[in-house]
VOBADREN-856378 format. One record per atom (N, C-alpha, C): residue number from 1; chain; atom name; x, y, z. Coordinates in nm, 2 decimals. Layout:
// VOBADREN-856378
seq, mol, atom, x, y, z
NUM, A, CA, X, Y, Z .
...
END
This chain:
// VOBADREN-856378
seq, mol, atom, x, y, z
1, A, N, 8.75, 10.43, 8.31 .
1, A, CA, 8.82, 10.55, 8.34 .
1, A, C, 8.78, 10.66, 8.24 .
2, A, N, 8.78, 10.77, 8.29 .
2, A, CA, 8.73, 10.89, 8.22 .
2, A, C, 8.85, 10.95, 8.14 .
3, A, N, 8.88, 11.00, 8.02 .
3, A, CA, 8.98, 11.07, 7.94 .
3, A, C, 9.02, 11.17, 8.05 .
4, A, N, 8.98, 11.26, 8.11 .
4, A, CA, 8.98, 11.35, 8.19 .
4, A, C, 9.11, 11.31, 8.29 .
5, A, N, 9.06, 11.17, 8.40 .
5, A, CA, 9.13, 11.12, 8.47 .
5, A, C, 9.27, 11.03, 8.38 .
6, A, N, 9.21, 10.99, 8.32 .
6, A, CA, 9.36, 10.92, 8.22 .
6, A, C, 9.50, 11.03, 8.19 .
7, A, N, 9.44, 11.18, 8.18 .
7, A, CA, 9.53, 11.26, 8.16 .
7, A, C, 9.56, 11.25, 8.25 .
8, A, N, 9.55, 11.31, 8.37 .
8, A, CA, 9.57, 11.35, 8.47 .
8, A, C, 9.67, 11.28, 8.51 .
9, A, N, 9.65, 11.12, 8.50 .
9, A, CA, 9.70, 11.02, 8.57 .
9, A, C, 9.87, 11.07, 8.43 .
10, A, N, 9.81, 11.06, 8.33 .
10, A, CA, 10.00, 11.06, 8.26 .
10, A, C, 10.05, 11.17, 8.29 .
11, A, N, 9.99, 11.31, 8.30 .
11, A, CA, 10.10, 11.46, 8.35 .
11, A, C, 10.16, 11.39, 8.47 .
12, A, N, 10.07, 11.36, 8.57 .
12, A, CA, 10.17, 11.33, 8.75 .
12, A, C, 10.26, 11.22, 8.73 .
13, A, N, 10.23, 11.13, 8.64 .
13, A, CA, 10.32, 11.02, 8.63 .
13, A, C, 10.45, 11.04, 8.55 .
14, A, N, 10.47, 11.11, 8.48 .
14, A, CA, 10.56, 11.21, 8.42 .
14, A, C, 10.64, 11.28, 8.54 .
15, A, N, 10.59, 11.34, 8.62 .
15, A, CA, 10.66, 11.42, 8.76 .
15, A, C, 10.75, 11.29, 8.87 .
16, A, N, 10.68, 11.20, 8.85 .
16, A, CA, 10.76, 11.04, 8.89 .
16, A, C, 10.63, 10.97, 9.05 .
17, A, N, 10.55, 10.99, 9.00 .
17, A, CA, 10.45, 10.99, 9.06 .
17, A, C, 10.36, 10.84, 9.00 .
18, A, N, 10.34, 10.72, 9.02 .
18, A, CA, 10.35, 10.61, 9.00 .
18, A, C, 10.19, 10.55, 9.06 .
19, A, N, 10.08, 10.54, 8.96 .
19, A, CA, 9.97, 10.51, 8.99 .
19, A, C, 9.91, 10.36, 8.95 .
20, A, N, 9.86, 10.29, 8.99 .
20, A, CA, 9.81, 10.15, 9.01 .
20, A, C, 9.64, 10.13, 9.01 .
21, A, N, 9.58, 10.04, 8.98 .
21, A, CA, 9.45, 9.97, 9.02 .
21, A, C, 9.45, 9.87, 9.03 .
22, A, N, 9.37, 9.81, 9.18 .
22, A, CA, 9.35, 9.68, 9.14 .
22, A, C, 9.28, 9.61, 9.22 .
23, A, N, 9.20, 9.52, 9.18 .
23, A, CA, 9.08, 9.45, 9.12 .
23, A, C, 9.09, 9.35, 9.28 .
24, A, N, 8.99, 9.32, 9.41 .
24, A, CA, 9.00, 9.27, 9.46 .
24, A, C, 8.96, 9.10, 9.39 .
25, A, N, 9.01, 8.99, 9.37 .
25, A, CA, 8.95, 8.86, 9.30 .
25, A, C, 8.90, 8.74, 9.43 .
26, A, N, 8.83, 8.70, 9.39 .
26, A, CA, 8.83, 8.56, 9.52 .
26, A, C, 8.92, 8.48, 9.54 .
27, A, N, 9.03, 8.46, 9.46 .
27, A, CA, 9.15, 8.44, 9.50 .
27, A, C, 9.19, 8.51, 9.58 .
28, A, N, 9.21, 8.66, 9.58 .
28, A, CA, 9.31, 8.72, 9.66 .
28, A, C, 9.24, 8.73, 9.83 .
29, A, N, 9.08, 8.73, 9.81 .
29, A, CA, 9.00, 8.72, 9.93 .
29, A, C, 9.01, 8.57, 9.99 .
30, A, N, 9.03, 8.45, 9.93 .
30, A, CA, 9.06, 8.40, 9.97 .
30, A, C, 9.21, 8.33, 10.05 .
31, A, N, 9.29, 8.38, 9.99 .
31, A, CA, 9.44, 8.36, 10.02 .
31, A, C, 9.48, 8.45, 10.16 .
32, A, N, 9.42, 8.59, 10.11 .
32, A, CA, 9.45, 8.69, 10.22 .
32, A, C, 9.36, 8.73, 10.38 .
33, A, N, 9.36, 8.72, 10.49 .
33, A, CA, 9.33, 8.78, 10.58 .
33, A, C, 9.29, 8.93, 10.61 .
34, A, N, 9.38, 8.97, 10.61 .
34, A, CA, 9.44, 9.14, 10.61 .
34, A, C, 9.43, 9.18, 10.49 .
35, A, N, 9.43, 9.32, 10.48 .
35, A, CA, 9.44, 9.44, 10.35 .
35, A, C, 9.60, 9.44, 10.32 .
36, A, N, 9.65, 9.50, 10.45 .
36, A, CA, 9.82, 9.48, 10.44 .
36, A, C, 9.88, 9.42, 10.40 .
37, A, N, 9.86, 9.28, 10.41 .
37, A, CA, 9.93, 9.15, 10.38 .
37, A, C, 9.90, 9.17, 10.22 .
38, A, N, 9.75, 9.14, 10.17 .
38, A, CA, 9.73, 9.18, 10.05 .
38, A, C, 9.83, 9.27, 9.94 .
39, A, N, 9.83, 9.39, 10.06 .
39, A, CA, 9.94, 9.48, 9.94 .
39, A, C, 10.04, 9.48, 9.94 .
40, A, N, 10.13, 9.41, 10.07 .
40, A, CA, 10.25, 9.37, 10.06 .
40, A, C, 10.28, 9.29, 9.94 .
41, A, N, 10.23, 9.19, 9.96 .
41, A, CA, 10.19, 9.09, 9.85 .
41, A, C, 10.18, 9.11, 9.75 .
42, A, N, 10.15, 9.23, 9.71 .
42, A, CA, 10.07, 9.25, 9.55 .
42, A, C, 10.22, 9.34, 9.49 .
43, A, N, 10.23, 9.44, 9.59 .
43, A, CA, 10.29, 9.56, 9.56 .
43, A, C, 10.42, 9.50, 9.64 .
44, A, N, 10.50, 9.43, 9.53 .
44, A, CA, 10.62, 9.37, 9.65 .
44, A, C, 10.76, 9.45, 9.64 .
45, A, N, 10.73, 9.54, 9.55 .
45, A, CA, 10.89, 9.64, 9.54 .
45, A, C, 10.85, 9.73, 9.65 .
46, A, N, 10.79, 9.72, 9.75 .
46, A, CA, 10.76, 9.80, 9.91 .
46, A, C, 10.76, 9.72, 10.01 .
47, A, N, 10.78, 9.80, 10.13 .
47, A, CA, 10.76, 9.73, 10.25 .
47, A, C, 10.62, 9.74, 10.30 .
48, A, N, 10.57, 9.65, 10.36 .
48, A, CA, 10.39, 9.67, 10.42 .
48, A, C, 10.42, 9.77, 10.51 .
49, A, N, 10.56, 9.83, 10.54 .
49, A, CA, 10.51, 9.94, 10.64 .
49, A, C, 10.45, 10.11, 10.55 .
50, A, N, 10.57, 10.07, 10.50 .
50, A, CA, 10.57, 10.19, 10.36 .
50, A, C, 10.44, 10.19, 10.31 .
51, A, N, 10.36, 10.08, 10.27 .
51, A, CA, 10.22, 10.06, 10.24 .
51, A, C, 10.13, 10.16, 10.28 .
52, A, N, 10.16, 10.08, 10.47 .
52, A, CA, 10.11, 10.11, 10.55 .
52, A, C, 10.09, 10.28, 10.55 .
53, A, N, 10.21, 10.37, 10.51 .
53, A, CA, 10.19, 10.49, 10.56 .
53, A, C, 10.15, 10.56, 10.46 .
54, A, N, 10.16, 10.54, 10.33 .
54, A, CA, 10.02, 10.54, 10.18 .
54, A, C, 9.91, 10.51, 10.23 .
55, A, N, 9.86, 10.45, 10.29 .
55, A, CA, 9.72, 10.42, 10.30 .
55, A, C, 9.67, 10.54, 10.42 .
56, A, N, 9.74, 10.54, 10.55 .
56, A, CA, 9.74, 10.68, 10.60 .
56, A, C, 9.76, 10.78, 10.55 .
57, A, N, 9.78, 10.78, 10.50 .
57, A, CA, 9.82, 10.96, 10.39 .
57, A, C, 9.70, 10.96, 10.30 .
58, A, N, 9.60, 10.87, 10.30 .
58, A, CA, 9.51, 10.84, 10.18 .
58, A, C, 9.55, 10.84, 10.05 .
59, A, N, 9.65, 10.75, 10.01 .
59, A, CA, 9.74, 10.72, 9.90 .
59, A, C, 9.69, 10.56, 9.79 .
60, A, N, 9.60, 10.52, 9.94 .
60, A, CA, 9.55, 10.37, 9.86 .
60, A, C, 9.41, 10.42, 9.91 .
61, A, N, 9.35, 10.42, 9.85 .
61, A, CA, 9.15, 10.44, 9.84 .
61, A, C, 9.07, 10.33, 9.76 .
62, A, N, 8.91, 10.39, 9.78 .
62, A, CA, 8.89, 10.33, 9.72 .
62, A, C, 8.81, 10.39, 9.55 .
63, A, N, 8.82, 10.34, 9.44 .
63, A, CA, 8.79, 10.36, 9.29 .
63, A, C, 8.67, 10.42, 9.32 .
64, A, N, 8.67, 10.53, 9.24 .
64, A, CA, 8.48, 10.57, 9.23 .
64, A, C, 8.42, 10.50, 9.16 .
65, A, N, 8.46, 10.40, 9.08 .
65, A, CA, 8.41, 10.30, 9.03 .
65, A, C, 8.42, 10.15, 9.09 .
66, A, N, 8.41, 10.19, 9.22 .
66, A, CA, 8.39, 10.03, 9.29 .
66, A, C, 8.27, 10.03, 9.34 .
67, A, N, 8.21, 9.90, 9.28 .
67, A, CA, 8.07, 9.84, 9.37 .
67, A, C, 8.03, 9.88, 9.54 .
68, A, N, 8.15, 9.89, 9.59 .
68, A, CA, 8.17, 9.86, 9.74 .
68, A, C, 8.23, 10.02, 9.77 .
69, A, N, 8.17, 10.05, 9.84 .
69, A, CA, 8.20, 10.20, 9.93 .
69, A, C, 8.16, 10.22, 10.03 .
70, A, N, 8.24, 10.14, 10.12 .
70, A, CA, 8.24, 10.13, 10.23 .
70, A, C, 8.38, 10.19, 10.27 .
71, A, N, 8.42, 10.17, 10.39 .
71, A, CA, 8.58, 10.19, 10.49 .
71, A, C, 8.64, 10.12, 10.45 .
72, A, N, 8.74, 10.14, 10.40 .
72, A, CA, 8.90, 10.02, 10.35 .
72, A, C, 8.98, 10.02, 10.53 .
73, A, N, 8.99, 9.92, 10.57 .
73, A, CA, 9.07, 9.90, 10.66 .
73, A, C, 9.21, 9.74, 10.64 .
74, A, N, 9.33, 9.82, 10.69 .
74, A, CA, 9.42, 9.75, 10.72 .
74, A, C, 9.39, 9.57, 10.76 .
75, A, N, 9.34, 9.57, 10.83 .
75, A, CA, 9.31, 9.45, 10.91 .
75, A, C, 9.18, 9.38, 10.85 .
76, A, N, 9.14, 9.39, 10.75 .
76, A, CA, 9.02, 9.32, 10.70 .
76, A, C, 9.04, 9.34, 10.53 .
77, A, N, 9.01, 9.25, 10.45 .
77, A, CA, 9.01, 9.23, 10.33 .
77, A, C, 8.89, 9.30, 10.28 .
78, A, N, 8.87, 9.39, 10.18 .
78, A, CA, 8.78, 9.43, 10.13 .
78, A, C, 8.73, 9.29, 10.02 .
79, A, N, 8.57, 9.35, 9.99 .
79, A, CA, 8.47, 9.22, 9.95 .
79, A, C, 8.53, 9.22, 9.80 .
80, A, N, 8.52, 9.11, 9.74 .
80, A, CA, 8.57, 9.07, 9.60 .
80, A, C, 8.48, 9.14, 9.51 .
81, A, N, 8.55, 9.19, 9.43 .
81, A, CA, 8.48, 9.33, 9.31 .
81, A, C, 8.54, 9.42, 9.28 .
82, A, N, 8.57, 9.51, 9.51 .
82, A, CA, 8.64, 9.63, 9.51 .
82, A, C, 8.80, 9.63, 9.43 .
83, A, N, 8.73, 9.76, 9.39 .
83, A, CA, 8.84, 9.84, 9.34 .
83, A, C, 8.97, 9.95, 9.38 .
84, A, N, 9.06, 9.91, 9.39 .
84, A, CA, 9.16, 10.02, 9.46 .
84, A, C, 9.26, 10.09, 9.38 .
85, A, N, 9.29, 10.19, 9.44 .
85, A, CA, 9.34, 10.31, 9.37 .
85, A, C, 9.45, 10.32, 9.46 .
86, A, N, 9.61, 10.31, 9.40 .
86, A, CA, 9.72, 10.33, 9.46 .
86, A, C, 9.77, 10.40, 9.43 .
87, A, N, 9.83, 10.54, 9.44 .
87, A, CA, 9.92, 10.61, 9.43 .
87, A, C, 10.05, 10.62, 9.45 .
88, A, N, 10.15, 10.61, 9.40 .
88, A, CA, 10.29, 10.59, 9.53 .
88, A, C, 10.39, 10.70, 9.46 .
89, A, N, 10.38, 10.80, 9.55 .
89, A, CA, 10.44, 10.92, 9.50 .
89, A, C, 10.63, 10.93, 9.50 .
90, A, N, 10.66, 11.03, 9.42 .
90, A, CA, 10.81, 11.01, 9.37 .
90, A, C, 10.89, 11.00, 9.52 .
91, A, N, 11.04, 10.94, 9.50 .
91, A, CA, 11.14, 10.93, 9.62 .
91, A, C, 11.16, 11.09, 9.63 .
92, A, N, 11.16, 11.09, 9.75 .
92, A, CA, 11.16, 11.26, 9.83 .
92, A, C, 11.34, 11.26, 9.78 .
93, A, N, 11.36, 11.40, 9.71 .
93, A, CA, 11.46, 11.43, 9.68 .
93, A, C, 11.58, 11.44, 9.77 .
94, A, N, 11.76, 11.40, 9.77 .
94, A, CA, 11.85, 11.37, 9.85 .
94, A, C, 11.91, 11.47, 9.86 .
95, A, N, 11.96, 11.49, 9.94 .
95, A, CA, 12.05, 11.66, 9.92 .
95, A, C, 12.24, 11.60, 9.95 .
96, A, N, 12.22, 11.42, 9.97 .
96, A, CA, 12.35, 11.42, 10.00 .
96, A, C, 12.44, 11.42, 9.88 .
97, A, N, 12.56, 11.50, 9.93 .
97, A, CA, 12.69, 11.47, 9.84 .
97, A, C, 12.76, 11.40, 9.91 .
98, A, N, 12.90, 11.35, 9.81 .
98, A, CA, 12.93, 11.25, 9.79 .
98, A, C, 13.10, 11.32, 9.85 .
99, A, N, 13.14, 11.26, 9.96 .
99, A, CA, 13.27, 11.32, 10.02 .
99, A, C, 13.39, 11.25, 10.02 .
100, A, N, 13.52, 11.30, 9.98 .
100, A, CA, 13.64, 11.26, 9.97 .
100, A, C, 13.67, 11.24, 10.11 .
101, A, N, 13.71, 11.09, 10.19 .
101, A, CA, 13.75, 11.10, 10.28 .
101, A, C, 13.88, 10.99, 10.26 .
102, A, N, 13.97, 11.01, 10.28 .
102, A, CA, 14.09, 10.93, 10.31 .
102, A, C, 14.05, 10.77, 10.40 .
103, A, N, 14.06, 10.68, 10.35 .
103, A, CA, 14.04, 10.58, 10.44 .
103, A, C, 14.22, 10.47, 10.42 .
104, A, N, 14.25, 10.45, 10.59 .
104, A, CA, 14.34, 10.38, 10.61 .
104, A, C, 14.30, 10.24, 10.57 .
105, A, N, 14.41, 10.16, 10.47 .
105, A, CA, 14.39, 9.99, 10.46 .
105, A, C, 14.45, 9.95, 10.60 .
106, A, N, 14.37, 9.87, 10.64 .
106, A, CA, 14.46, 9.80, 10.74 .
106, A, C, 14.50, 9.65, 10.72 .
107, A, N, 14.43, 9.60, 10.61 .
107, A, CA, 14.44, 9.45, 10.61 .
107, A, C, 14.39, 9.45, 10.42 .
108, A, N, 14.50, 9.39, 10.32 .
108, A, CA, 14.39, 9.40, 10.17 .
108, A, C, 14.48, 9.26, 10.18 .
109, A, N, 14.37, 9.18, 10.10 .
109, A, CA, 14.38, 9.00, 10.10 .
109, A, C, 14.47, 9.01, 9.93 .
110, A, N, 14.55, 8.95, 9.98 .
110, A, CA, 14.69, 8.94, 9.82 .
110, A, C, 14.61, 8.84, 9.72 .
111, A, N, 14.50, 8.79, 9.70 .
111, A, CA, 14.46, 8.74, 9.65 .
111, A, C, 14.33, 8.79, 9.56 .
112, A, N, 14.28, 8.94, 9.63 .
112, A, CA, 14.21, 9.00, 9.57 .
112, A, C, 14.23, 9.10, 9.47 .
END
């Protein structure tokens, strides 16, 4: 990695912007079928759908420093070497507030 990009990577990650690499092994080519399943697997505090819509967003690529530069596809394992670049950008901000509403008990257990 270049000083250049190492900065880069701690200002955005600071904004809550959350960056990853990682290393395809023959293990993981071996164990895994799919790319998806892979990053489900790897990256387990997500759902593979959620994955799924990082990698359409071009959020999972591939390293300029990978051997292999070819097409990263869902459905196929990249060759053991490649290198991947995940980004997983901050939770999109809530606008909800938090409302006083009166709720009727209808039933509270005398034991609780």
């Amino acid at each position: 990695m270049s000083s250049d990009k190492e900065s880069n990577t701690a200002s955005e990650a600071q904004e809550g912007q959350s960056f990853s690499e990682v290393i395809i092994t023959e293990e993981h080519f071996q164990n895994f079928k799919r790319f998806d399943h892979f990053l489900s697997a790897t990256i387990s505090d997500y759902s593979r759908n959620f994955l799924t819509k990082l990698f359409k967003k071009n959020l999972i690529t591939l390293s300029p420093e990978s051997d292999f530069q070819g097409k990263l596809e869902l459905k196929r394992m990249p060759p053991v070497g490649t290198i991947i670049d995940i980004e997983i950008p901050p939770p999109a901000p809530s606008d909800a507030l938090p409302q006083d509403i009166p709720l009727d008990i209808l039933f509270e257990d005398e034991h609780l």
